[in-house]
C-alpha positions as CSV (number, residue, x, y, z in Angstrom):
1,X,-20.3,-7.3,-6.2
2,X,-23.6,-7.4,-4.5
3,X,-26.4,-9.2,-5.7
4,X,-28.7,-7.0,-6.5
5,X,-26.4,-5.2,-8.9
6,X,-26.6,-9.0,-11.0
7,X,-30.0,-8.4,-11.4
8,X,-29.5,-4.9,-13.2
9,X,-31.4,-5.0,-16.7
10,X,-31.1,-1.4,-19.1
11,X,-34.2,0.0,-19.2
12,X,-36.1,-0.7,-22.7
13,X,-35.9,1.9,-25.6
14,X,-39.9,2.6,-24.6
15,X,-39.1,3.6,-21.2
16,X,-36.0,5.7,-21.3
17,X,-38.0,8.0,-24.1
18,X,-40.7,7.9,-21.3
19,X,-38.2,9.4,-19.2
20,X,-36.9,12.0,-21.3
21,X,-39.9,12.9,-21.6
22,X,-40.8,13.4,-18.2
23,X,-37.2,14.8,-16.8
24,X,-36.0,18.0,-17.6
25,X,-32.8,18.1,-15.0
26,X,-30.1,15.6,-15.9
27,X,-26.4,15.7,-13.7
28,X,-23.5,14.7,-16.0
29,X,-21.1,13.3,-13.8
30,X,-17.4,13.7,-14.5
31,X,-18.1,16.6,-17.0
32,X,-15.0,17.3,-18.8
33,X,-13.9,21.3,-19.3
34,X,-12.8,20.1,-22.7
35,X,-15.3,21.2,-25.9
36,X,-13.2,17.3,-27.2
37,X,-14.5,15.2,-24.4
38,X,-17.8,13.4,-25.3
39,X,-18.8,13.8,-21.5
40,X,-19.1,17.8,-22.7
41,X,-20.1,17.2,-26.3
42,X,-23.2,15.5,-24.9
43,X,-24.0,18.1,-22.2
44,X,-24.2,20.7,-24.7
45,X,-26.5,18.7,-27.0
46,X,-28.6,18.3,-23.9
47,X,-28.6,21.8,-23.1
48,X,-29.8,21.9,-27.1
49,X,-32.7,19.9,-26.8
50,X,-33.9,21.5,-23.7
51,X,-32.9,19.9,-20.9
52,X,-31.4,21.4,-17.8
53,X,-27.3,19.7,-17.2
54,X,-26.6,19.7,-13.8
55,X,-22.8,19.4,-13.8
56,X,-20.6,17.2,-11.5
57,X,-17.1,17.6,-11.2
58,X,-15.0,18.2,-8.4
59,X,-12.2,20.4,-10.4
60,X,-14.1,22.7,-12.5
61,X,-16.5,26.2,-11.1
62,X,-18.8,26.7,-14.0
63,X,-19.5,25.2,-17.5
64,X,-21.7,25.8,-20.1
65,X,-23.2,28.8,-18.1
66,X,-23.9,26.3,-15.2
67,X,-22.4,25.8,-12.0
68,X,-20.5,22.7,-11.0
69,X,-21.1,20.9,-8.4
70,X,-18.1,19.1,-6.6
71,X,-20.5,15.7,-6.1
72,X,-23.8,14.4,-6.1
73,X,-24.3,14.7,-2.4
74,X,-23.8,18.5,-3.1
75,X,-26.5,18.6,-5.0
């Protein structure tokens, strides 16, 4: 494990509504095709509030009317 990766401290409640905010685009990586999967469930209550899901997952074409991407250097 590297070092800088100890130093990781979650961003505070304050700053991640900040974000959300701000960002409109968010990739869910490792989307499942399954409506079950809370990796989908959450994408689609994205989708509800707005946002833009950018999926990620190397086995699925399209979800949620959005195309998937195979990984984040596709994007």
């Amino acid at each position: 494990m590297c070092a800088h990766a100890l130093n990781f401290e979650n961003p505070s409640t304050g700053e991640i509504k900040r974000l959300l905010r701000r960002i409109k685009k968010i990739a869910i990586v490792g989307i499942s095709a399954s409506d079950k999967r809370p990796s989908y469930i959450s994408a689609r209550a994205l989708q509800g509030f707005g946002y833009r899901i950018i999926p990620v997952n190397p086995n699925i074409s399209e979800i949620l009317g959005e195309r998937v991407y195979s990984g984040l250097s596709d994007l």
